[in-house]
C-alpha positions, 0 to 999 in steps of 0.5 A, spaced: 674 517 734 680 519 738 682 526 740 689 529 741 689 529 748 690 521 747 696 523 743 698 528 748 704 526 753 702 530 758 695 527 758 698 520 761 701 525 767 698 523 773 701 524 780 703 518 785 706 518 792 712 515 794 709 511 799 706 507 793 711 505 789 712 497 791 720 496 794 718 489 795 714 483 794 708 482 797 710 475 801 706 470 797 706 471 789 699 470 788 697 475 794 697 481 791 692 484 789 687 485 783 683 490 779 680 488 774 676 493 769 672 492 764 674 495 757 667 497 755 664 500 761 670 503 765 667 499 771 672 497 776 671 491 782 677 489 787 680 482 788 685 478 790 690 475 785 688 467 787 681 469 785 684 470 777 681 463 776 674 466 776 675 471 771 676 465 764 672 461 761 673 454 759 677 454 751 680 460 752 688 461 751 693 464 756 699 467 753 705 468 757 712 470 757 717 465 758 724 470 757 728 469 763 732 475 767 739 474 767 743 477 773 746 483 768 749 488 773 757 486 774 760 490 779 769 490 777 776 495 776 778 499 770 786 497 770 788 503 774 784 499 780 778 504 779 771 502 780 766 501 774 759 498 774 757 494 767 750 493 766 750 488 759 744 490 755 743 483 752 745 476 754 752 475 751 752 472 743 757 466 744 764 467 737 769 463 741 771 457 744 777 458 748 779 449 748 781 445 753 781 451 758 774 451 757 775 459 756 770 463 752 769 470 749 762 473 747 760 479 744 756 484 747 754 491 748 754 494 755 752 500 759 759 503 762 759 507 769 766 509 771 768 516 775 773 518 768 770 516 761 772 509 759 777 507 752 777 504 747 782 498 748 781 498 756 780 492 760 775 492 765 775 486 770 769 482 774 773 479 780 777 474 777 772 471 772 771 475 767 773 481 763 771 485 759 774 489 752 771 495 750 771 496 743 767 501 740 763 508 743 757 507 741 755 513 745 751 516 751 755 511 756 754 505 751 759 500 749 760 494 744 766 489 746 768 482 747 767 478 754 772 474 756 771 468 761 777 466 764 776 460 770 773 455 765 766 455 768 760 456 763 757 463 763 751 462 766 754 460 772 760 466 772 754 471 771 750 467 778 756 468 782 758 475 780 751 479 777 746 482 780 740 483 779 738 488 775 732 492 779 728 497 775 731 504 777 725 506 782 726 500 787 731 504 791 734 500 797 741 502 801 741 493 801 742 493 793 738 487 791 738 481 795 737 473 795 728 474 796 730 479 789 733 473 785 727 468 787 721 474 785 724 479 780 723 472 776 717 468 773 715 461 776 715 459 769 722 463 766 725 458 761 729 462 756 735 466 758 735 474 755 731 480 759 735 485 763 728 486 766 722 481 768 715 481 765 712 484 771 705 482 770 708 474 770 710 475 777 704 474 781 702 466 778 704 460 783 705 453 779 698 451 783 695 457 780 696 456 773 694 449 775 688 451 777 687 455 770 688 449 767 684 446 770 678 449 768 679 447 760 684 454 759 690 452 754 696 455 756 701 457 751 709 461 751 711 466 747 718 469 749 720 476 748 727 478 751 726 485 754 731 490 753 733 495 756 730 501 753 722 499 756 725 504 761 726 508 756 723 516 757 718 518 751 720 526 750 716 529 745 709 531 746 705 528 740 707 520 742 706 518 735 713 520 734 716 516 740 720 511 737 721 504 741 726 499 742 727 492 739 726 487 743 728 479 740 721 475 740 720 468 738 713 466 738 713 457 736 709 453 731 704 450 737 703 457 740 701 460 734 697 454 731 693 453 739 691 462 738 689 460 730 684 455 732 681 459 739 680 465 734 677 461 729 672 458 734 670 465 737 674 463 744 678 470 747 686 470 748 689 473 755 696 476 754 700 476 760 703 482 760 705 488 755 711 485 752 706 478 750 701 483 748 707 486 743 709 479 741 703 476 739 700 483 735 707 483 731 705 476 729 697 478 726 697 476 719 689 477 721 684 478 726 683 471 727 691 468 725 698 469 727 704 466 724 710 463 728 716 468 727 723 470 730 725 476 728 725 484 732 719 486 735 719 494 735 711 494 735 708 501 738 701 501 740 697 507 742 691 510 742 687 509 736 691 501 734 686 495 732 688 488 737 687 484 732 689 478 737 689 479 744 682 481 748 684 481 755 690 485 758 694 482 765 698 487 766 701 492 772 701 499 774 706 502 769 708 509 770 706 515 768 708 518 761 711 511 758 709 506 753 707 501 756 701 506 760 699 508 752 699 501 750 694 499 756 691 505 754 689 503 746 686 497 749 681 500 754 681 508 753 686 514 757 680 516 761 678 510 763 684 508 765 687 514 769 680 514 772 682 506 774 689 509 776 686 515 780 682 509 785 688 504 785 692 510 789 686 511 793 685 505 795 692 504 797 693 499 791 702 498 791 704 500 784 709 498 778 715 492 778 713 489 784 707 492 785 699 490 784 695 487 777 691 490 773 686 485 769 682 488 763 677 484 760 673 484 754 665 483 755 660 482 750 658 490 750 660 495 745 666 499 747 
């Protein structure tokens, strides 16, 4: 039974210095530390990442998220030669081919930063490599339009020379992003290009990690769901039942859905490597053991109170306070436990949100 303080927005409030928000990577992914909590008792112990090994057991199944951050921040002029910034909200959908010139356009929706507000009909240029056409205010800095290439070269590789990438808006650096940024604010197994922000909790795998889990009889599977823009999106009204979240894109493939069916069916327990799998694979339950195989838009919303019906074990970071991700978490262990782990992650010095330390929650034999 929940009460209404699990579904206060205050009651997610906890303070956190400054010093604890990560600005960096720790040098070596898998270095990063861990705490894992069990979902039934609250009890909390402290390792290392590498050491997550230990924690499987042969025929379970890990889920990860295979999206791929593309650089989403492009910095050009506004005809007039003033400055604007674009931050593209989806990688771009190709409508054109521009023939021998090997010229493309694409349509996209973006967020517009200038010192005087864009137009309609107005160009904005990325050195000379791209422009962008504004078509529509679609309002609150958002706008749809065409992206046109105009050097021949493939948009991947316009995107590689002249994006940034696009940091969570509480790194703050006077450097901007940096080359440690493209290798680390991406996982060692991105596959399929789409988010503007990495699925955090993939971060602190390494190839020999995941190896080694292999190893042990556990089967790894991917799903992908492209995160938007809105994960960064603030809850503003009190009762978070009346929060509404973003669409992401998901895709979850016939083999991944067929390897989950056959470990629920005989009992083994599924991982879920951040909350963005976690929202995947529940949006594909059909029931407690089965899932089916889907493409579509995932606006799945999971709070206090919510029935997993696929996922046991949660591998995720420290989220911020008063956001979705924190409920979600929530629902799977309990707030009270969950800020009670948050309170002794900060008094121990744990590092906290995208490039932060791991949580893992895990799912024993005693009643929660």
């Amino acid at each position: 039974m929940k009460s209404q303080e699990d579904f206060s927005l205050s009651s997610y409030d906890y303070h956190l210095p400054e010093e604890a928000i990560a600005q960096y990577p720790v040098d070596g992914r898998d270095q990063s530390r861990l705490l894992v909590m069990d979902r039934a008792s609250g009890g909390i112990e402290h390792r290392l990442f590498h050491q997550i090994h230990t924690l499987f057991k042969p025929g379970d199944v890990l889920v990860r998220n295979d999206t791929r951050v593309f650089p989403a921040r492009l910095f050009g002029r506004k005809e007039s030669g003033g400055k604007v910034e674009l931050f593209l909200l989806h990688y771009p959908v190709h409508i054109k081919n521009g023939g021998e010139s090997g010229n493309a356009a694409y349509q996209c929706e973006v967020l517009v930063k200038s010192s005087r507000p864009p137009r309609a009909g107005m160009q904005l240029r990325i050195a000379d490599a791209i422009i962008f056409a504004l078509d529509e205010n679609l309002g609150r800095g958002r706008w749809s339009g065409t992206l046109f290439t105009t050097t021949g070269h493939d948009l991947d590789s316009l995107l590689a020379a002249h994006g940034n990438v696009p940091l969570p808006p509480y790194v703050k650096r006077e450097d901007g992003p940096t080359a440690i940024d493209v290798e680390r604010y991406q996982t060692v197994y991105a596959a399929e290009p789409g988010a503007v922000a990495a699925p955090t909790a993939g971060l602190h795998f390494t190839g020999p990690l995941l190896d080694k889990i292999s190893r042990l009889g556990v089967s790894i599977a991917s799903i992908t769901l492209h995160v938007g823009h809105g994960t960064f999106a603030p809850v503003t009204h009190e009762d978070i039942r009346h929060h509404k979240i973003h669409q992401e894109y998901v895709k979850i493939g016939d083999e991944t859905a067929a390897l989950i069916n056959r470990a629920k069916t005989r009992g083994a327990q599924v991982w879920a490597v951040g909350t963005t799998t976690v929202r995947a694979l529940e949006s594909a339950a059909v029931s407690e053991h089965e899932i089916k195989p889907i493409e579509q838009w995932c606006d799945v919303y999971i709070t206090p109170g919510y029935t997993f019906q696929v996922v046991d074990n949660l591998i995720t970071n420290f989220h911020l306070p008063r956001s979705s991700l924190l409920f979600l978490v929530a629902a799977l262990c309990g707030r009270t436990r969950l800020l009670s782990a948050y309170r002794a992650a900060i008094e121990m010095g744990y590092r906290f949100y995208s490039y932060g330390d791991a949580m893992a929650l895990i799912k024993s034999g005693k009643k929660e």
